[in-house]
C-alpha positions as CSV (number, residue, x, y, z in Angstrom):
1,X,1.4,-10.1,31.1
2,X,2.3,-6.6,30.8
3,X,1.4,-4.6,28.4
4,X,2.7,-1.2,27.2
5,X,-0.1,1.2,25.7
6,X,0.7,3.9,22.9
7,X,-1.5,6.4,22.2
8,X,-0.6,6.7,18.4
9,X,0.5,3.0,18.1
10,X,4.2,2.1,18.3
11,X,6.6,2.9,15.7
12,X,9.4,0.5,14.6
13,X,12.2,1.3,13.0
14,X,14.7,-1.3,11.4
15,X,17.1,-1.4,8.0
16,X,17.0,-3.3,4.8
17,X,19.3,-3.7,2.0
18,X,18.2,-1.6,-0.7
19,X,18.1,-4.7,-2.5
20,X,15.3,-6.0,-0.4
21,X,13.6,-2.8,0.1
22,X,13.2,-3.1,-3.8
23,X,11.3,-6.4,-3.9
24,X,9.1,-5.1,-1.3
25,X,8.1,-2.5,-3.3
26,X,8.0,-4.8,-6.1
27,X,4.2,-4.7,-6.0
28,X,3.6,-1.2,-6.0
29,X,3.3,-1.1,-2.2
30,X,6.3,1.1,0.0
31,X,8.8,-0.9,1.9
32,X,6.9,-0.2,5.2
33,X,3.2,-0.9,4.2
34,X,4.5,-4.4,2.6
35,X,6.3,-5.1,6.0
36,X,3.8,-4.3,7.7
37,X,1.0,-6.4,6.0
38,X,4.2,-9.4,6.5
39,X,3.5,-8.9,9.8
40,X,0.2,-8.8,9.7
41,X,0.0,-12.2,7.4
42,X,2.5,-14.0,10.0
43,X,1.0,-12.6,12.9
44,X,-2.3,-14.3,11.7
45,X,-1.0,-17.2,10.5
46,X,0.7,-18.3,13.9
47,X,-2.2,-17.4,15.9
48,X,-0.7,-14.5,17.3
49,X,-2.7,-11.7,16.3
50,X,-6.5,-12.0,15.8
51,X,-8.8,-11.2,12.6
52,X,-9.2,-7.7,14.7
53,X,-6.0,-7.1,15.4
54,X,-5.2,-7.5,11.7
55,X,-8.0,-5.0,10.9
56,X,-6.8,-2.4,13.1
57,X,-2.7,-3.0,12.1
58,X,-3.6,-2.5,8.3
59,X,-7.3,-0.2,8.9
60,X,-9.4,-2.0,7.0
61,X,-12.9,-1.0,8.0
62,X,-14.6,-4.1,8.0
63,X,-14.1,-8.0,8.1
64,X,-14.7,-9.0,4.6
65,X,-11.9,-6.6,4.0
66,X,-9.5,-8.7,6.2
67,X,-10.8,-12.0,4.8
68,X,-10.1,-11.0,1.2
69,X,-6.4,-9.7,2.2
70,X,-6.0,-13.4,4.1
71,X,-7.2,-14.9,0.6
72,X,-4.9,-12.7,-1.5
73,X,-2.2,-14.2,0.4
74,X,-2.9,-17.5,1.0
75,X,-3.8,-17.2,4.7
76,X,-6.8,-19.3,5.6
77,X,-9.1,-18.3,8.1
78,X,-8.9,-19.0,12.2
79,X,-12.1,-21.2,12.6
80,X,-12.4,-23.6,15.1
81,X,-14.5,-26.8,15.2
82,X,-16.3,-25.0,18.2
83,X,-17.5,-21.6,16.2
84,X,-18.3,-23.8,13.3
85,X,-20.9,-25.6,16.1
86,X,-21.6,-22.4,17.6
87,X,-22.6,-20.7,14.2
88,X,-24.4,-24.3,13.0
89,X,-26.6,-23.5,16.2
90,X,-27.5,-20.3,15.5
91,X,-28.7,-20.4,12.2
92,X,-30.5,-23.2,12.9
93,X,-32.1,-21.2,16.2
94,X,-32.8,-18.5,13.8
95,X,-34.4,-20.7,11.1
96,X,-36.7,-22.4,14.0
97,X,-37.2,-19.1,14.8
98,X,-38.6,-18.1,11.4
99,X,-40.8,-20.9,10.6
100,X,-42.8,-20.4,13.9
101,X,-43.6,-16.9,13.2
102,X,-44.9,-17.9,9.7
């Protein structure tokens, strides 16, 4: 797959009716940041963009950040059967760990 690196990000340019434009805004938000969190928020929801690349797109500094835009919106979180096992294991690792230092 090839991919084309910019430094700054790529900028994309399109036109709405100002009709449109106005229910974007609608929220308090520009045009262009409530585009681009559409983006975001579709990207996600089809798979096509990860929790990270979400994180970057909208620079949020953290995770819980991106979880709590996903919930604003309805978005519910990318987790698979196999992190949910991979995450059951290690907490239960770290709790076997625990009660043998005790």
């Amino acid at each position: 797959m090839n991919r084309l690196c910019y430094p700054q990000g790529m900028q994309i340019t399109f036109t709405v009716p100002d009709e449109v434009a106005e229910h974007l805004a609608s929220e308090g938000k520009s045009p262009a940041q409530a585009a681009l969190e559409a983006l975001a928020l579709e990207g996600y929801r089809t798979e096509k963009l990860s929790e990270s690349e979400v994180r970057q797109m909208l620079g949020f500094e953290t995770r819980i950040e991106v979880h709590a835009f996903l919930r604003q919106h309805d978005v519910y979180l990318n987790y698979s059967l196999a992190e949910l096992e991979d995450d059951l294991h290690r907490v239960h690792r770290r709790h076997r760990e625990r009660e043998h230092q005790q």
